[in-house]
N, C-alpha and C positions, 0 to 999 in steps of 0.2 A: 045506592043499594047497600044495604047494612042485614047484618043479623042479629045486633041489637036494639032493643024497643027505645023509640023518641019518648020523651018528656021532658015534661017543662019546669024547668027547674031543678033542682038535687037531684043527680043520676044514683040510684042505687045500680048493685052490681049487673053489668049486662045491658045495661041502659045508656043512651048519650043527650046531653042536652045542647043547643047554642044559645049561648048567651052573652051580653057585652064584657063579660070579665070571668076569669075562673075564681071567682067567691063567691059561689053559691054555698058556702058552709064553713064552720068552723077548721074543718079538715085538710082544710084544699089550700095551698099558697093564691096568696093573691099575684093578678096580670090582666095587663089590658091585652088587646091587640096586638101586635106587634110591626103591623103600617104604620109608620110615621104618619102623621098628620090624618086620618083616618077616624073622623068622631064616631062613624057608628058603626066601627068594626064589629065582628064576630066573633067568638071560638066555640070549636069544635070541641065539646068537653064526654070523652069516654071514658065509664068505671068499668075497669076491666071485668069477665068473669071469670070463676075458678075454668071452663069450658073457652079454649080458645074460639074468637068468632072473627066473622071481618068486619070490621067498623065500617068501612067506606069501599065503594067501589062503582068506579066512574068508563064507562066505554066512551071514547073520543074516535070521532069519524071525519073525514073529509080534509086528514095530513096530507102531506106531498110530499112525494118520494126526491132522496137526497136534497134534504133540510136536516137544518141538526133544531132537536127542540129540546127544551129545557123541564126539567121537572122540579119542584121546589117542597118543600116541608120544613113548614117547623112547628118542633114538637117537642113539650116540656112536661114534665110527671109534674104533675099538679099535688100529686098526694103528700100530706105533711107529717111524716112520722113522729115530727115532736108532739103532738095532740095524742099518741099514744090510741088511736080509733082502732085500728087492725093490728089483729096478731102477726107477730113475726115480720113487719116492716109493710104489710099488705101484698097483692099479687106483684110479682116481677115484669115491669114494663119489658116487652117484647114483641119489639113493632117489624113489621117483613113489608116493603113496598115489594109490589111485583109491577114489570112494565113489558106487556108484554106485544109481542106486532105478530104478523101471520107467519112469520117463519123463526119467533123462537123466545124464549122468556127471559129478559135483564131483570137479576132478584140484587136489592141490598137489603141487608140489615141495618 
């Protein structure tokens, strides 16, 4: 579930693509995957907009109670200020995981 529009290929702002490397453009650092050994990895590529949105968001059913489970991200600002594209360094990466179960909400930044 996202509130930004999929495409394929160059995300402009508000938009996200997947694709096997973040260089779909002059602008963006290049990266593969980050699985080791993993040829046809993925990544998740969002351009932020100036309107905060939620990029992703996933409900998981059928946990069991007293487990510990793990959550994982990684996540790298692809934007390359040297290429000089956006004013004033572009929007400020500002990412909020929320996790949350029925009786209460774990937020990181």
């Amino acid at each position: 579930v996202s509130t930004y529009q999929f495409v394929t290929g160059w995300p402009e702002d508000g938009q996200y693509s997947i694709y096997h490397t973040t260089r779909l453009g002059n602008n963006f650092h290049t990266s593969l995957d980050h699985t080791p050994g993993d040829v046809n990895g993925k990544c998740l590529i969002v351009n932020a907009d100036f309107t905060p949105g939620q990029f992703y968001r996933r409900p998981v059913d059928g946990l069991c109670v007293n487990t510990t489970f793990e959550f994982t991200s990684w996540v790298m600002n692809v934007y390359n200020p040297s290429q000089n594209v956006c004013p004033n360094m572009g929007i400020p990466v500002n990412v909020k995981f929320q996790i949350w179960n029925a009786i209460c909400l774990i937020s990181q930044n």
